[in-house]
ROKOLKOL-950131 format. One record per residue (C-alpha): x, y, z; residue in three letters; residue number from 1. Coordinates in steps of 0.5 Angstrom, whole numbers. Example, Ala and Ser with C-alpha at 12.3 -4.5 7.8 and 13.67 -1.06 7.14 Angstrom:
# ROKOLKOL-950131
25 | -9 | 16 | ALA | 1
27 | -2 | 14 | SER | 2
This chain:
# ROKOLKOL-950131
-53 | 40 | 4 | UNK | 1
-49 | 35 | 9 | UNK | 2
-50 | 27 | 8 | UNK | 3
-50 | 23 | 13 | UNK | 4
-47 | 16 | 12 | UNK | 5
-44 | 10 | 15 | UNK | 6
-36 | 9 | 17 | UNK | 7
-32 | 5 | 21 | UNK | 8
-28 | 9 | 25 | UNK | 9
-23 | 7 | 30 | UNK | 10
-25 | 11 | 37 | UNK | 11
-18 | 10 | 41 | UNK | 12
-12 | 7 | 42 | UNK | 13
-13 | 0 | 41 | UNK | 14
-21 | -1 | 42 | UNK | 15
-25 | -5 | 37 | UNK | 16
-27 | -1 | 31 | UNK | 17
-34 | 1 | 30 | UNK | 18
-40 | 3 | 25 | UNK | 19
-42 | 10 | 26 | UNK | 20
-46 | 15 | 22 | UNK | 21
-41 | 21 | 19 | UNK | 22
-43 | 27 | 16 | UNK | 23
-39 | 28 | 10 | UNK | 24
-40 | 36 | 8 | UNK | 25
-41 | 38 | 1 | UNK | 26
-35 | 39 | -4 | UNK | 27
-31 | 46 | -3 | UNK | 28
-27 | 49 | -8 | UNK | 29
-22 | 43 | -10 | UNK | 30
-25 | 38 | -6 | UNK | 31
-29 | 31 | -9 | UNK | 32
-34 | 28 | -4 | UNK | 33
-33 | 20 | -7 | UNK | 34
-38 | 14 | -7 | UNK | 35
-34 | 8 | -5 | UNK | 36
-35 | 1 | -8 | UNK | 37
-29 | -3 | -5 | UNK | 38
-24 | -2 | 0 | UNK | 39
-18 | -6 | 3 | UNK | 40
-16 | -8 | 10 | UNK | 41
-9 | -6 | 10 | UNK | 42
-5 | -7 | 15 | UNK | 43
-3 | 1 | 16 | UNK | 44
-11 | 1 | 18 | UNK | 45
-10 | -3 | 24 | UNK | 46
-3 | 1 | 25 | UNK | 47
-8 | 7 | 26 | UNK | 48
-13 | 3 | 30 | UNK | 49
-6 | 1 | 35 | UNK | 50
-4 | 8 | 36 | UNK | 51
3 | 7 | 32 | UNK | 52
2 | 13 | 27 | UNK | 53
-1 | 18 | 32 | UNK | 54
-6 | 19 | 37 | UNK | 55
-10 | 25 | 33 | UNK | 56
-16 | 19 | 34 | UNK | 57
-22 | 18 | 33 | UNK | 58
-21 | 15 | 26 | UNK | 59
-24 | 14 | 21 | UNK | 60
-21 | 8 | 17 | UNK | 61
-19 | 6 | 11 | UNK | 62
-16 | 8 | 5 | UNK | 63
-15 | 3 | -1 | UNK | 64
-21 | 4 | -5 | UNK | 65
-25 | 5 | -12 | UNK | 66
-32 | 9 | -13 | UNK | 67
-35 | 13 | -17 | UNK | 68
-34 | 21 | -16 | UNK | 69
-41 | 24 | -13 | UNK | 70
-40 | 31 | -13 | UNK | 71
-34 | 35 | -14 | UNK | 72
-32 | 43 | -11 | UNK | 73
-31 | 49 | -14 | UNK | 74
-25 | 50 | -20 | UNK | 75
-25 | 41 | -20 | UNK | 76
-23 | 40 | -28 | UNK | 77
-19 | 34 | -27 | UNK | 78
-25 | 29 | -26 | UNK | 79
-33 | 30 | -26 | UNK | 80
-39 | 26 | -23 | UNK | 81
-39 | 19 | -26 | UNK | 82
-32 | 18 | -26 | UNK | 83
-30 | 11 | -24 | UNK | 84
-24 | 12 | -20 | UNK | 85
-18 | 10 | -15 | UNK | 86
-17 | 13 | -8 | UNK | 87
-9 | 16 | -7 | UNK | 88
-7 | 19 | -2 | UNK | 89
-1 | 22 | -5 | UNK | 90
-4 | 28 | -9 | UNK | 91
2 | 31 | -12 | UNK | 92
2 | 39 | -11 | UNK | 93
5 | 40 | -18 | UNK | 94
9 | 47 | -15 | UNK | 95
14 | 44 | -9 | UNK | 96
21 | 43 | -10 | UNK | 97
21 | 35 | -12 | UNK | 98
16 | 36 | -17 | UNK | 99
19 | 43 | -20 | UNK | 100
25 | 37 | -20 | UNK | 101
21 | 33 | -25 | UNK | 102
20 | 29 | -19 | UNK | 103
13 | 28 | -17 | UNK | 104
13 | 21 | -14 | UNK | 105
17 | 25 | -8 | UNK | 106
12 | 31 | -8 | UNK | 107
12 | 34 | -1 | UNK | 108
7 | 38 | -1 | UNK | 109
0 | 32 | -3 | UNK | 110
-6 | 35 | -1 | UNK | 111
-12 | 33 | 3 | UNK | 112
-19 | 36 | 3 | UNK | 113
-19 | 42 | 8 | UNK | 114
-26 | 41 | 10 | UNK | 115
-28 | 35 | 16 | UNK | 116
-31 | 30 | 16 | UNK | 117
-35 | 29 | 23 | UNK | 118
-39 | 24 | 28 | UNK | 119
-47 | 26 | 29 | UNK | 120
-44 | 31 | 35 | UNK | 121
-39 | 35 | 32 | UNK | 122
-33 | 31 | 34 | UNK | 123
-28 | 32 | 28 | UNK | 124
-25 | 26 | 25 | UNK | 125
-19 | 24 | 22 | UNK | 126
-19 | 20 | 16 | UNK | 127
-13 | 15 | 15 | UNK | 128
-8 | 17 | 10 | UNK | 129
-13 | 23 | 8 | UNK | 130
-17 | 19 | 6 | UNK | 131
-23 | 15 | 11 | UNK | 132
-26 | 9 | 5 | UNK | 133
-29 | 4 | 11 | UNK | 134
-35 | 9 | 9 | UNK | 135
-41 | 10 | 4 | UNK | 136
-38 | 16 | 2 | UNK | 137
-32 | 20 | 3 | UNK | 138
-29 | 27 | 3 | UNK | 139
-22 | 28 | -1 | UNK | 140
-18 | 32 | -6 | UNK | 141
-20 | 31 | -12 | UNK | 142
-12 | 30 | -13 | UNK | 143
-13 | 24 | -9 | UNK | 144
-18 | 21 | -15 | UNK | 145
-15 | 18 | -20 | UNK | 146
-19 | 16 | -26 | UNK | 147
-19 | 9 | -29 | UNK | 148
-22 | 5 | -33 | UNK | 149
-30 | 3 | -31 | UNK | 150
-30 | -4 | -33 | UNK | 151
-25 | -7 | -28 | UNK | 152
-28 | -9 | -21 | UNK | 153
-28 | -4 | -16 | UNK | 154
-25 | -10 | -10 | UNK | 155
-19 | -11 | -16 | UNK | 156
-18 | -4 | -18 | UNK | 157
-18 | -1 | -11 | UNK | 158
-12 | -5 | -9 | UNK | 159
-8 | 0 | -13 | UNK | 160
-10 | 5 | -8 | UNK | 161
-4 | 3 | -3 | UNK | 162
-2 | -4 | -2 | UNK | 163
-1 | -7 | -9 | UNK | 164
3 | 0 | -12 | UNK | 165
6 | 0 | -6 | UNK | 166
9 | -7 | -7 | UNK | 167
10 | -8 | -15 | UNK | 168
13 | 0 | -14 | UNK | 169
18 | -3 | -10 | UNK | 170
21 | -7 | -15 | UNK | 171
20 | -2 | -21 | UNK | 172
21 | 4 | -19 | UNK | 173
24 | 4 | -13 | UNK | 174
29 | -2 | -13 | UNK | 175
29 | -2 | -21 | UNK | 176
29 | -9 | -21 | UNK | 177
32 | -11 | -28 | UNK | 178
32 | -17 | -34 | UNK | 179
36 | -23 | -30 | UNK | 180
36 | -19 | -24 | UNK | 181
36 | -24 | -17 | UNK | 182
31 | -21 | -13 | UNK | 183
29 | -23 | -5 | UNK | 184
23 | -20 | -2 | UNK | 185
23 | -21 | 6 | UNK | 186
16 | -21 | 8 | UNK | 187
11 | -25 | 4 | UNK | 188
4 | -21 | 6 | UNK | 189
0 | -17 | 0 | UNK | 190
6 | -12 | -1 | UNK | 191
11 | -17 | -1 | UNK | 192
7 | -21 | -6 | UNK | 193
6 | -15 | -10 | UNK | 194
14 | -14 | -10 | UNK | 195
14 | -21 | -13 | UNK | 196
9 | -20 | -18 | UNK | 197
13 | -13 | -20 | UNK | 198
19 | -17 | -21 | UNK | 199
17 | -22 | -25 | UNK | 200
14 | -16 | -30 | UNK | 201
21 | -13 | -30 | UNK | 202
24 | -19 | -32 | UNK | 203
28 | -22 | -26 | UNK | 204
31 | -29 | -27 | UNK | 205
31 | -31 | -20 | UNK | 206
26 | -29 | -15 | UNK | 207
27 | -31 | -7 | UNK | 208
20 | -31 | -2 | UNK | 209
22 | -31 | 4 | UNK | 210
17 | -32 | 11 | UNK | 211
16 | -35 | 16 | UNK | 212
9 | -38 | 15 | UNK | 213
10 | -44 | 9 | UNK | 214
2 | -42 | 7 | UNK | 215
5 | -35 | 5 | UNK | 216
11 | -38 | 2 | UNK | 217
6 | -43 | -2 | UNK | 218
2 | -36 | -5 | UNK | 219
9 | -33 | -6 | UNK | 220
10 | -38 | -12 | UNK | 221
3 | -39 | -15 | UNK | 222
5 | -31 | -15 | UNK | 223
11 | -32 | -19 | UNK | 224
16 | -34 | -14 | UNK | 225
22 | -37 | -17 | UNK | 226
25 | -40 | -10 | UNK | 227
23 | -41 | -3 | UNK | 228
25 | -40 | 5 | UNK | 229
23 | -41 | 13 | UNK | 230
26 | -36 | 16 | UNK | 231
23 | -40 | 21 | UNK | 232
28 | -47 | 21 | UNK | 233
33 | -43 | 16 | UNK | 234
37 | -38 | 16 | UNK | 235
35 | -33 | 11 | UNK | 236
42 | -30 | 9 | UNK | 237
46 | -36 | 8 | UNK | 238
40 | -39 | 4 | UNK | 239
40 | -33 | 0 | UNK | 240
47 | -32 | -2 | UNK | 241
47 | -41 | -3 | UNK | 242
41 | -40 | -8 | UNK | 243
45 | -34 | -11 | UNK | 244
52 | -37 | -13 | UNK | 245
54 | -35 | -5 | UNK | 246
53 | -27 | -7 | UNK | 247
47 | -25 | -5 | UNK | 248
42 | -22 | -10 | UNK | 249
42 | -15 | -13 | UNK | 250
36 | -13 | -10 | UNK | 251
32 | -15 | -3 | UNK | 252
26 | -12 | -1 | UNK | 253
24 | -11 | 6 | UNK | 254
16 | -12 | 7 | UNK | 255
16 | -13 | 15 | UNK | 256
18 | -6 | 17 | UNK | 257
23 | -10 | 23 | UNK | 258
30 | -8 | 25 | UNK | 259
32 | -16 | 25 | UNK | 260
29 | -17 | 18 | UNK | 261
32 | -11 | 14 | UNK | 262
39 | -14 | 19 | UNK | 263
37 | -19 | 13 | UNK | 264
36 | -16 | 7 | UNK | 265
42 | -12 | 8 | UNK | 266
46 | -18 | 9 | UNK | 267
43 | -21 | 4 | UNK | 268
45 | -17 | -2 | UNK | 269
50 | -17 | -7 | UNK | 270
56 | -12 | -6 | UNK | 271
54 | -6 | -9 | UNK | 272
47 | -9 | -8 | UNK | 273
40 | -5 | -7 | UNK | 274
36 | -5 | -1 | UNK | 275
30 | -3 | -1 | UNK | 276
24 | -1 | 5 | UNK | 277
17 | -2 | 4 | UNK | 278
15 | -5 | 10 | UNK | 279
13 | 0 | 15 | UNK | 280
16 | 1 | 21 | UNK | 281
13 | 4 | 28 | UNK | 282
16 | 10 | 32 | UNK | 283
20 | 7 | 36 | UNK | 284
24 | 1 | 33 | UNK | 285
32 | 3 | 32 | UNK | 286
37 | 1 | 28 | UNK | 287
44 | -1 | 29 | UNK | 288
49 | -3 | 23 | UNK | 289
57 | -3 | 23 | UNK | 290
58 | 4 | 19 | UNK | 291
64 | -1 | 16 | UNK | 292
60 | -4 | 12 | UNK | 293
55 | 0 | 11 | UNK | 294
61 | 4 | 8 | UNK | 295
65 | -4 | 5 | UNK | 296
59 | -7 | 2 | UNK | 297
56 | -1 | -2 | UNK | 298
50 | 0 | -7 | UNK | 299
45 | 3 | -4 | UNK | 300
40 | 4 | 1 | UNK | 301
33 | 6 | -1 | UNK | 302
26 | 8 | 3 | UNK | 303
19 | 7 | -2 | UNK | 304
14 | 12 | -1 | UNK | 305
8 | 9 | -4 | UNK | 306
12 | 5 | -8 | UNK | 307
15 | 12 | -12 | UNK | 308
9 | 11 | -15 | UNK | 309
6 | 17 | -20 | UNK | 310
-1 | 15 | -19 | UNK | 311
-4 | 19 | -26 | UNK | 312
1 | 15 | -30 | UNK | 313
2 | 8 | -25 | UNK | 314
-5 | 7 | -23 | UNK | 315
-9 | 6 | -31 | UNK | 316
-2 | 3 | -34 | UNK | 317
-3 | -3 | -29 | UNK | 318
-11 | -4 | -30 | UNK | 319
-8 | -5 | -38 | UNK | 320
-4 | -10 | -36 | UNK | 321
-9 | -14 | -30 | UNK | 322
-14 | -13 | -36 | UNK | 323
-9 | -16 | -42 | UNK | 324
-9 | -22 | -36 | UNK | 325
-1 | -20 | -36 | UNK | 326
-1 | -19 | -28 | UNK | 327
-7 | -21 | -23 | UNK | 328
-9 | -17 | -19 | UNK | 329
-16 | -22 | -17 | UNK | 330
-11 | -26 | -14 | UNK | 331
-10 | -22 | -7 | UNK | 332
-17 | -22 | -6 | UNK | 333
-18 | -27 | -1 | UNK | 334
-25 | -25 | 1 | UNK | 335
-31 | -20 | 0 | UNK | 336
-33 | -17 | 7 | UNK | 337
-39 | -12 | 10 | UNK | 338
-37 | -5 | 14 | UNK | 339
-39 | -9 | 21 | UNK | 340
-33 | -14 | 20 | UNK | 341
-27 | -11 | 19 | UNK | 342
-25 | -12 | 26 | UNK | 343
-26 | -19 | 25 | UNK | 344
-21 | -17 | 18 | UNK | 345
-16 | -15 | 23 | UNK | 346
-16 | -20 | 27 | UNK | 347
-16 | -26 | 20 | UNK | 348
-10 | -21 | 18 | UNK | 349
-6 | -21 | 24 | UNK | 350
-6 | -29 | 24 | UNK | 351
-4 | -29 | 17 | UNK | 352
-10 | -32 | 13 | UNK | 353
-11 | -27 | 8 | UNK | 354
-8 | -23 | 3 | UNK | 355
-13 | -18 | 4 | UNK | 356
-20 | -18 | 6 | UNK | 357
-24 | -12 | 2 | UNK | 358
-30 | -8 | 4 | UNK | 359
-35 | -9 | -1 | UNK | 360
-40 | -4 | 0 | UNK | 361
């Protein structure tokens, strides 16, 4: 029969969040109701909250978690009640024309549960990326759980669930940072931060963190960065090409999402150089480049869903290597926080004093 449990949602456009009582409906044929353990503040919550993705609100927010499968739906075979798992909201559909491709990381068909979760009175909510983990318990997909090992802290692995794949998988899968490469990451918040940790597991030589904030710049390097820059008192692109024997490097990674920052990462980068976006732009910012260079300076310019991530193969490879101690996925936890202080979590991470806040419930 249908729970009811506690949420965060974000009832309209810019008005503070809040803790209500959701109805969370049994599991239906494929779905999985999850009780969640931990979830991150991403920044892409408080997009929800502002009305930047869309306006289908109320909203239930949250999205990078980790928990414990309850109850699963007619014809699940893939997890079962008791197993420890990490929320994706890229469910890989296996039959659309990128997976037949043996391309699953750009599925375009992911699913989501087909049941609605709702307030006391009805109201049908919409939870964030598919998935609504600010929440005692939620309703998903069963192809949005993926299993891990049980023995890693929920607060560390739910991170995989959106901002730390998204960051390491820019540099990794989408940037296809290499051995000796010279890497810039624009934008040294939780997603840039992991692009530093993914390019320093690639093997990159020389690794650029570039901000405004010289705290954020002083976590870059404890995370792995070689070289720092104030995009503030410097500029970024003469700074970059100086510290790059006057080239530019071969991979930039954009973590802001702005057209004046991706102006940078491409001119930042070596002829033939990657660019890769995986900050997250809103609706109504533009771009203008000379088509010229563009067409002169070559290489490639590249968006990163989700980090091009294959959650079955990256979520449990990165668990193995926090566990082998070869990255620290304990370092971008900066607080422990309960369902009631999430707005202040996104009042903390608009003034930059966090990596992440993480709801631990």
């Amino acid at each position: 029969m249908p729970q009811h449990v506690q949420g965060v949602i974000a009832p309209g456009r810019n008005e503070p969040v809040r803790v209500e009582t959701i109805v969370i409906p049994d599991p239906g044929p494929g779905e999985a109701v999850v009780k969640i353990q931990a979830c991150g503040v991403c920044h892409t919550d408080l997009h929800y909250k502002q009305g930047a993705i869309n306006d289908d609100f109320p909203f239930l927010l949250g999205h990078e978690a980790a928990g414990i499968v309850e109850s699963v739906g007619e014809g699940v075979t893939d997890v079962t009640p008791g197993d420890f798992v990490i929320l994706n909201w890229r469910a890989v559909c296996g039959t659309c024309r990128a997976c037949l491709r043996g391309r699953p990381w750009y599925c375009f068909a992911t699913h989501n549960a087909k049941q609605k979760m709702t307030l006391l009175d009805g109201t049908e909510l919409s939870p964030a990326l598919g998935i609504g983990a600010f929440a005692e318990k939620t309703l998903v997909a069963a192809g949005q759980c993926t299993k891990v090992d049980p023995a890693v802290a929920p607060e560390v692995a739910g991170l995989l669930g959106c901002g730390v794949m998204a960051g390491i998988g820019a540099a990794i899968n989408t940037g296809n940072v290499g051995r000796g490469d010279t890497v810039a990451v624009i934008g040294c918040g939780g997603v840039g931060d992991a692009a530093i940790v993914g390019s320093r597991l690639a093997g990159a030589a020389r690794i650029i963190a570039v901000d405004i904030d010289d705290r954020k710049l002083e976590t870059a390097t404890a995370m792995g960065a070689t070289h720092t820059v104030n995009s503030r008192s410097t500029d970024a692109v003469e700074a970059i090409r100086e510290l790059t024997g006057g080239f530019g490097a071969d991979v930039v990674i954009e973590a802001v999402g702005r057209p004046e920052t991706y102006r940078q990462a491409f001119y930042a980068r070596d002829l033939a150089g990657t660019v890769v976006l995986v900050g997250v732009p809103t609706p109504e910012m533009q771009l203008e480049l000379p088509l010229l260079d563009v067409f002169g300076r070559g290489g490639a310019l590249k968006s990163s869903w989700y980090g091009d991530c294959l959650p079955s193969r990256d979520f449990p490879m990165l668990i193995d290597l926090h566990q082998q101690g070869r990255i620290d996925l304990a370092a971008f936890v900066t607080e422990t926080i309960g369902l009631g202080e999430v707005e202040k979590a996104f009042a903390r991470m608009h003034e930059g004093d966090v990596l992440r806040s993480v709801v631990v419930l």
